[in-house]
C-alpha positions in Angstrom: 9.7 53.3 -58.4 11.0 50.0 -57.4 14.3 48.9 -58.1 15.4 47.7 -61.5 16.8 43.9 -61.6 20.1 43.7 -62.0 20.1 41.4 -65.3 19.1 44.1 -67.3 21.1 45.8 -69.0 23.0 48.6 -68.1 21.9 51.2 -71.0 18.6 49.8 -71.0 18.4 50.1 -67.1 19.6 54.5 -67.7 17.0 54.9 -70.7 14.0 53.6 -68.5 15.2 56.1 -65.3 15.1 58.6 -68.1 12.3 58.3 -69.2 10.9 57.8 -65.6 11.8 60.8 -64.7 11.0 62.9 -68.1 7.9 64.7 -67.4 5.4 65.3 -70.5 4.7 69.4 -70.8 1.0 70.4 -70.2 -1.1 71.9 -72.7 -1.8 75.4 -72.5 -5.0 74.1 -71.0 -3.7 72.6 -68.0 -0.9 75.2 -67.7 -3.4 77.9 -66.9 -5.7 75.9 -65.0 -2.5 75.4 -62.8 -2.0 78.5 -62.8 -5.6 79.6 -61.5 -5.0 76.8 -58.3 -1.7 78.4 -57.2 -3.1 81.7 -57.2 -5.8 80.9 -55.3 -3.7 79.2 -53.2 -1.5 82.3 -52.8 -4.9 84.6 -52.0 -6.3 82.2 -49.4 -3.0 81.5 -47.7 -2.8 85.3 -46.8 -4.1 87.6 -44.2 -7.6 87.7 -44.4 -8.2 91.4 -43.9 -11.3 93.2 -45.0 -10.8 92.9 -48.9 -9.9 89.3 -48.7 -12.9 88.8 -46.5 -15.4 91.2 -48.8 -14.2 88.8 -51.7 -15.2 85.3 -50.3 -18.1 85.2 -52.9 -16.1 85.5 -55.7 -13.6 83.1 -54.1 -16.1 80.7 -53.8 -17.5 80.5 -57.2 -14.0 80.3 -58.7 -12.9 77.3 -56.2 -16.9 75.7 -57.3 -15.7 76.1 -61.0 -12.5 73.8 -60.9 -12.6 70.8 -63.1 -12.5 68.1 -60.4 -9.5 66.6 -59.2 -8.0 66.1 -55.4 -6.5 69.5 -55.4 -9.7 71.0 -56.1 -11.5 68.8 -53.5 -9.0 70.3 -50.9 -9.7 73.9 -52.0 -13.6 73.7 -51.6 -13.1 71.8 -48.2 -11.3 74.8 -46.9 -13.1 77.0 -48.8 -16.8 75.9 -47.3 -15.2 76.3 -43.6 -13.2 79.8 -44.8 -17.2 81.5 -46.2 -18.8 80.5 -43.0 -16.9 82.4 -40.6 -16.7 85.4 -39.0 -14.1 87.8 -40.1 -12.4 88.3 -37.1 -12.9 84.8 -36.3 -10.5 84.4 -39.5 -8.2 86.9 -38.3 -8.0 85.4 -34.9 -7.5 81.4 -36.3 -4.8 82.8 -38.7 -2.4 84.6 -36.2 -2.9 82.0 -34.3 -1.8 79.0 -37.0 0.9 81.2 -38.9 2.3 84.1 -36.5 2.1 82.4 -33.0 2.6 78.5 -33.6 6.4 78.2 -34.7 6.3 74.9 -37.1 3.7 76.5 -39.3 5.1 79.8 -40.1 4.9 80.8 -43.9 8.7 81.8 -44.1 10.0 78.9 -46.1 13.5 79.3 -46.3 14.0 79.2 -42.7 12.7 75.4 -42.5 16.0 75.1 -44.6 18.4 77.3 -43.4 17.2 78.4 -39.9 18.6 80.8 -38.2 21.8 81.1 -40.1 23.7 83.6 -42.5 23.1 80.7 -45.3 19.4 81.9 -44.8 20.4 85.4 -45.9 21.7 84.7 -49.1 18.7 82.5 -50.0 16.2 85.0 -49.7 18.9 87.1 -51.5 18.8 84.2 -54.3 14.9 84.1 -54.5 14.8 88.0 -54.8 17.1 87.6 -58.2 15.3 85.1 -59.7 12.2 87.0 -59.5 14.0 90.0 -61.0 15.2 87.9 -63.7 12.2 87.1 -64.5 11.0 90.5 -64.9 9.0 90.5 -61.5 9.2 92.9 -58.6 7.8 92.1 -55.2 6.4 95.3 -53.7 8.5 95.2 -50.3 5.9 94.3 -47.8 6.6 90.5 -47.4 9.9 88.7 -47.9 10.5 86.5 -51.1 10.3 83.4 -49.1 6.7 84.2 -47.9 4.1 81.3 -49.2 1.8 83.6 -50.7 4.9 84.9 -52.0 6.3 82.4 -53.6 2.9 81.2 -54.9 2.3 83.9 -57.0 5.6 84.1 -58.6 4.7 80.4 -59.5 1.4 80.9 -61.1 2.8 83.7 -63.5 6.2 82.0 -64.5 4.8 78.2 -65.2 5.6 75.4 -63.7 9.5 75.3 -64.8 11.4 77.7 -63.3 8.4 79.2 -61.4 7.6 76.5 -59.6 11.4 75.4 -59.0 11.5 77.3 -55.3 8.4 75.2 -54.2 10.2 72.3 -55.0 13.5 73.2 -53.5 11.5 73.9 -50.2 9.6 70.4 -50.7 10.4 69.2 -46.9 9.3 72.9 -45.7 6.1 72.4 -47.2 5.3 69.3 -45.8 6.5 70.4 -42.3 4.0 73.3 -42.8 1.3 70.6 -43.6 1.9 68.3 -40.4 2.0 71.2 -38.5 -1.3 72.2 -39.2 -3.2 69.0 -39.0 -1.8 68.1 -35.9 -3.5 71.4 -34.6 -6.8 70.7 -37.0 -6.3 73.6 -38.8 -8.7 74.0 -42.0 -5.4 75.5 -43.4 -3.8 72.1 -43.5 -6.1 71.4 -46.6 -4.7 74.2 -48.4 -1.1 72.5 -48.5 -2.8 69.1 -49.0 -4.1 70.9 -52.3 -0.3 72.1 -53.4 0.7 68.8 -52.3 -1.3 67.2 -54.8 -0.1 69.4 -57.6 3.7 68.7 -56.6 5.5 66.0 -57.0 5.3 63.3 -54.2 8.2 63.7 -51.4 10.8 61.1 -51.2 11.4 58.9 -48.7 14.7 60.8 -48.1 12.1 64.1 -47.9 9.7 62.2 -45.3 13.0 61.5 -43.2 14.7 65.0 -43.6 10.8 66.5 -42.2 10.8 64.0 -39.0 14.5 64.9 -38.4 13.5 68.6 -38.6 9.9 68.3 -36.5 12.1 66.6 -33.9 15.4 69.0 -33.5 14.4 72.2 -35.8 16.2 74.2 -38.4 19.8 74.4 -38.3 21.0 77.3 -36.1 23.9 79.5 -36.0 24.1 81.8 -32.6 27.2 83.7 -33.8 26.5 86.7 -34.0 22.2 86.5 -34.6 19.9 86.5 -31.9 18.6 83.0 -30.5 14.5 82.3 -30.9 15.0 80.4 -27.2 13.9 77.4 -26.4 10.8 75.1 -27.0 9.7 75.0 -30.7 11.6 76.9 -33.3 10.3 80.2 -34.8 11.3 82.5 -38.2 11.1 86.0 -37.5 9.0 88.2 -39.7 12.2 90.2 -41.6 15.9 88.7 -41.8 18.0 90.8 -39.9 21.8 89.6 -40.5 24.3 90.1 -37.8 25.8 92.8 -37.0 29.2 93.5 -38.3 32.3 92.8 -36.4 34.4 96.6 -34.5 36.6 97.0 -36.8 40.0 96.2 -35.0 41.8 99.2 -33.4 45.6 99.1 -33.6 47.6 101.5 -30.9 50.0 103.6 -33.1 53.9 102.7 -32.5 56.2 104.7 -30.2 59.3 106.3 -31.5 61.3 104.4 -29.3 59.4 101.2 -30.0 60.3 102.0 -34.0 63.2 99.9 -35.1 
């Protein structure tokens, strides 16, 4: 939004920002056909084992059934490449995009945090508010996992289950260069959940080129270093390990005042 003119005035100039930035709630309509695009988004973002693979008909007919819009066009782009292939061919391209290139791993609070303590309590934070909102993940993937964090948005709305997507905006869009620098069909997956978040900020667009160029913020006290070259999440968190506790020589008679 460009900037207001200074003449007008100053309660008039709050009211519009206000109402710029006031968003109107969707209709139950919209709300679950949201819903239906994040959790697709979640299933297609994950491994593509045997079930996932078995299910690429039924995939298929749910991405062909979306009422059109640019988020749906993105889906049944990567959905026509994802039903022609191979399944190990899947397998293979996936490792490859998510496991062993380290700007487009699926671990989202790392792209904020990096390797830090700070990164610990987030995933700590992002457990809570799932309990809080009366859902449990099962234990096999951290809280900050895509898929993850997908799914816990398409059952709690777009309010407070969509808030960590938005709090990892410049993650995302990391995620997104990543992949279509390395022509990924995955890329077109975050161009869909781009489309159905707000746009990034300029300050966003800055904070990702700052963060493609020098990496997540790092902390080698105590935490094992990922090396050099491009910057890499680890699977699990693993915080450091605590400090000896300090050993104190008991005092000599004579040294006893």
């Amino acid at each position: 939004m460009s900037p207001l003119p200074a003449t007008i005035p100053a309660i008039v100039r709050t009211r519009i920002r206000a109402a710029a930035r006031r968003r109107t709630a969707p209709t139950p309509e919209e709300a679950e056909r949201r819903a239906l695009q994040l959790r697709l988004l979640s299933l297609l973002l994950q491994y593509p084992d045997s079930e996932l693979a078995n299910g690429r008909g039924q995939l298929a007919r749910a991405v062909a059934a979306l009422r059109p819009s640019p988020a749906a066009a993105e889906l049944t782009t990567f959905m026509d490449w994802f039903a022609r292939q191979e399944p190990d061919v899947l397998q293979r391209h996936y490792v490859e995009m998510f496991d062993l290139r380290r700007k487009s791993s699926l671990y989202l609070t790392y792209y904020l945090h990096g390797d830090t303590r700070r990164r610990g309590m987030a995933l700590l934070a992002l457990a809570q508010r799932y309990r809080a909102a009366g859902w449990e993940i099962d234990g096999g993937e951290l809280p900050d996992h895509l898929p993850v964090v997908l799914e816990f948005a398409a059952l709690a709305g777009p309010g407070r289950g969509e808030a960590p997507l938005r709090q990892h905006r410049r993650g995302l869009e990391l995620i997104h260069h990543a992949l279509t620098d390395a022509g990924s069909p995955y890329r077109h997956l975050l161009g869909a959940l781009r489309e159905l978040l707000p746009p990034p900020t300029e300050a966003d667009l800055a904070a990702v080129a700052e963060l493609a160029a020098e990496g997540p913020p790092a902390e080698d006290v105590g935490l094992d270093p990922y090396g050099s070259g491009e910057f890499a999440p680890p699977g699990t968190f693993t915080p450091p390990e605590p400090a000896a506790p300090t050993v104190v020589a008991p005092a000599h008679e004579e040294d006893t005042p």
